[in-house]
C-alpha positions as CSV (number, residue, x, y, z in Angstrom):
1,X,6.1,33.5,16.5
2,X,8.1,33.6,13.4
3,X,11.5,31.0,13.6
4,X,14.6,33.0,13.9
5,X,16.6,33.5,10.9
6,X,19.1,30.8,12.2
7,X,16.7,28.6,12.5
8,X,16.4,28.3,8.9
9,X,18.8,25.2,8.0
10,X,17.1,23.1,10.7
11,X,13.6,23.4,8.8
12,X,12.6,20.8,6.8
13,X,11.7,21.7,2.9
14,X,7.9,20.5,2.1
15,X,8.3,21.7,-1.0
16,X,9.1,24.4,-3.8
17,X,6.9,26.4,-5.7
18,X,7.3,25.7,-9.2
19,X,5.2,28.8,-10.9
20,X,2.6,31.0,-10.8
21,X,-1.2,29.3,-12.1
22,X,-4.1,31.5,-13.2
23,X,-4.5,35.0,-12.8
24,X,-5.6,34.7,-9.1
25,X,-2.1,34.7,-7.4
26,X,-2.2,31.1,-7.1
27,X,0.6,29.0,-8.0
28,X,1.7,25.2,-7.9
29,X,3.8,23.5,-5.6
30,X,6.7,20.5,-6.1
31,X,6.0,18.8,-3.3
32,X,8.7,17.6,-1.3
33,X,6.6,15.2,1.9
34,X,5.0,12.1,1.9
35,X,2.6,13.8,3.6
36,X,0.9,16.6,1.1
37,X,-2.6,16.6,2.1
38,X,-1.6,17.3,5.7
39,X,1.1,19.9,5.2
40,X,-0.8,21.8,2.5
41,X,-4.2,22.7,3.6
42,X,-6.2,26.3,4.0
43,X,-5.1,28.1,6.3
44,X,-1.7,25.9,7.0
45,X,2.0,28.3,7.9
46,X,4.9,27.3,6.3
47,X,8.0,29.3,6.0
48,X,10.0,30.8,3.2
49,X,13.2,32.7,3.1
50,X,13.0,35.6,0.2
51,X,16.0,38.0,0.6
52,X,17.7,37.7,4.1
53,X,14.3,37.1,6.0
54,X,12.3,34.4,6.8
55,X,8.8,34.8,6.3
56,X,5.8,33.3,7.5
57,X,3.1,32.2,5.0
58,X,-0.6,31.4,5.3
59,X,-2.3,29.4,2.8
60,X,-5.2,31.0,1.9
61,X,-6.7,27.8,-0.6
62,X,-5.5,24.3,-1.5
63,X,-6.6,22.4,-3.9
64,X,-5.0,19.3,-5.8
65,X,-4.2,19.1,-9.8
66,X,-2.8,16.0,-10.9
67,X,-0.9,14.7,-7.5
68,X,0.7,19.1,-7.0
69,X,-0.8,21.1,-4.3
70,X,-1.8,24.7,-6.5
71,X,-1.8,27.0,-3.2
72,X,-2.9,30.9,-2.5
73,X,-0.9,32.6,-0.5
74,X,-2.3,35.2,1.7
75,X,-1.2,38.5,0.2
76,X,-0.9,37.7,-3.0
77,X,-3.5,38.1,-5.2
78,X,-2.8,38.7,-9.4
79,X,-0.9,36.4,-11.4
80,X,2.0,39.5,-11.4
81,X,2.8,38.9,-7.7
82,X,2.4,35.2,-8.2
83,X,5.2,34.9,-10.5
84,X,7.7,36.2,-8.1
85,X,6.9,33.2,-6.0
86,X,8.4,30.5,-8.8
87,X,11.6,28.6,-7.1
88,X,10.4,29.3,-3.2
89,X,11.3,27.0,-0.9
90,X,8.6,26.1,1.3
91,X,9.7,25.0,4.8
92,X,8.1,24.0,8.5
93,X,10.4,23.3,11.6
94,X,11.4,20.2,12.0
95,X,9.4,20.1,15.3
96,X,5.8,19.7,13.2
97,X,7.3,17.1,11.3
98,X,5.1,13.9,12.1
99,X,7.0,11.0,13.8
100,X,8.3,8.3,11.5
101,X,7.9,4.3,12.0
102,X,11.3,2.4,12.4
103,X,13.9,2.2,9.6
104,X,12.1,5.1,8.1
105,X,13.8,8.2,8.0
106,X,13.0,12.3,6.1
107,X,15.8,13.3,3.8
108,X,16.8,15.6,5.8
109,X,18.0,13.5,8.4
110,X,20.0,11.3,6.0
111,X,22.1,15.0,4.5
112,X,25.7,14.8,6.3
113,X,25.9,11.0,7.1
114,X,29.3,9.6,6.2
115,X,28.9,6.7,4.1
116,X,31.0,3.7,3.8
117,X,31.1,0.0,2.7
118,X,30.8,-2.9,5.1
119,X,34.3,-3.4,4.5
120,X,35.0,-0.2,6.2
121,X,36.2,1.8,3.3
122,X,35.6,5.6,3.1
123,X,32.6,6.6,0.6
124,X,31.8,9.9,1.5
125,X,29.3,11.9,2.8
126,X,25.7,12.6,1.9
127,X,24.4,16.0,0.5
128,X,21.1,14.8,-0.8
129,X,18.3,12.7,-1.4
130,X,16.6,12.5,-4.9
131,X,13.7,10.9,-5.9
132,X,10.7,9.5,-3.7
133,X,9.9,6.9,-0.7
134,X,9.8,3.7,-3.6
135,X,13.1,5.0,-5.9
136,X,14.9,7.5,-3.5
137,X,18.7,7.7,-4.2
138,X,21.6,8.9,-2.0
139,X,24.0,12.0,-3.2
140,X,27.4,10.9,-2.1
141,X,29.9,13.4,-2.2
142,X,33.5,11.2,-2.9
143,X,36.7,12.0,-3.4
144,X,36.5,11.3,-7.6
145,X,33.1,13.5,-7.3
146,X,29.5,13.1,-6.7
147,X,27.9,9.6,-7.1
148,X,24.5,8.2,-6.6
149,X,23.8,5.4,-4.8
150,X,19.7,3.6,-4.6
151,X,18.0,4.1,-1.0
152,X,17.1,0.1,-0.8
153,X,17.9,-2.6,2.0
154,X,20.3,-4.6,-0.8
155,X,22.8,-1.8,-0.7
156,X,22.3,0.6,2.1
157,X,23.0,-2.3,4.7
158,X,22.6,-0.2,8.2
159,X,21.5,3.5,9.1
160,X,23.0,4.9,12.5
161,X,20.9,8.0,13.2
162,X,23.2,8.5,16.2
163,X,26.6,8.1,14.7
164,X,25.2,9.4,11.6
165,X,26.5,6.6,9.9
166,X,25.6,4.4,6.6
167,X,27.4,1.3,5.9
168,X,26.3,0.0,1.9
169,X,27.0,-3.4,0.5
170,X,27.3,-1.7,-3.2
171,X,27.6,-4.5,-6.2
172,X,30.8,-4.2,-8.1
173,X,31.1,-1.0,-10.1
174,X,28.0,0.8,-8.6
175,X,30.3,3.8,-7.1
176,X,32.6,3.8,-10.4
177,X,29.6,3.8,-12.7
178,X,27.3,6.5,-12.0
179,X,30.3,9.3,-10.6
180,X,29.4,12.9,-11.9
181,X,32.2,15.3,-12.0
182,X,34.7,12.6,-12.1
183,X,38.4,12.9,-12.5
């Protein structure tokens, strides 16, 4: 049974399809898990919202070029109907997502954590992660704009799931350095 439409925000991206390849209907994928080989395999469902409604799609062939899952898509079958695929996000609930070792933790779970130092002061809050599991990179939303601050032990001192909660140790000037949108 399809997710309901709500539902939506509370799936977790796998990844976004970056364009159309060939003149089969197949296209290539961005992907966005540690885990491609596993989410992206014949006859997989994943979710995508095109218009108001979320749709489910099968995966009709996988196949691997240079690290990208290049997917068919049940349904879609010339390069013409491929295209309008390019910039679809690709989503499962979070329910399928596979259970993560301690201290480990899926972007999505990181978005909307209020970050501060250890000293206690207001940073902001997270809206993103960038980057992968050896050079990820927090999007802090601040007061002076949005700055980026590295995923690593050194500076992201504790992680509280529950209080949704990161306290970073950052080295002087880190914040003031890399702000985009500044004032």
């Amino acid at each position: 049974m399809p997710p309901l439409l709500d539902d939506w925000d509370r799936m977790a991206v796998v990844g976004r399809i970056a364009r159309a390849h060939g003149i089969k209907g197949q296209v290539i994928v961005n992907p966005e898990t540690d885990f491609p080989e596993q989410r992206f395999r014949p006859d997989a469902q994943l979710f995508t919202k095109r218009g108001a409604a979320v749709e489910t799609v099968r995966l009709t062939s996988v196949r691997f070029q240079q690290g990208r899952p290049v997917i068919g898509i049940q349904g879609v079958n010339d390069m013409n109907a491929a295209i309008t695929w390019a910039g679809a996000e690709l989503r499962v609930p979070v329910s399928q997502l596979v259970p993560l070792a301690d201290g480990v933790f899926y972007h999505h779970d990181l978005v909307g954590c209020r970050v501060e130092t250890a000293a206690g002061d207001e940073v902001g809050e997270v809206s993103g992660v960038e980057g992968t599991a050896g050079s990820s990179r927090l999007v802090v939303q601040t007061k002076r704009g949005e700055t980026l601050v590295p995923l690593v032990h050194e500076i992201c001192r504790s992680i509280d799931m529950a209080a949704k909660k990161i306290v970073i140790d950052p080295p002087e000037g880190l914040l003031e350095l890399n702000v985009k949108d500044g004032r």
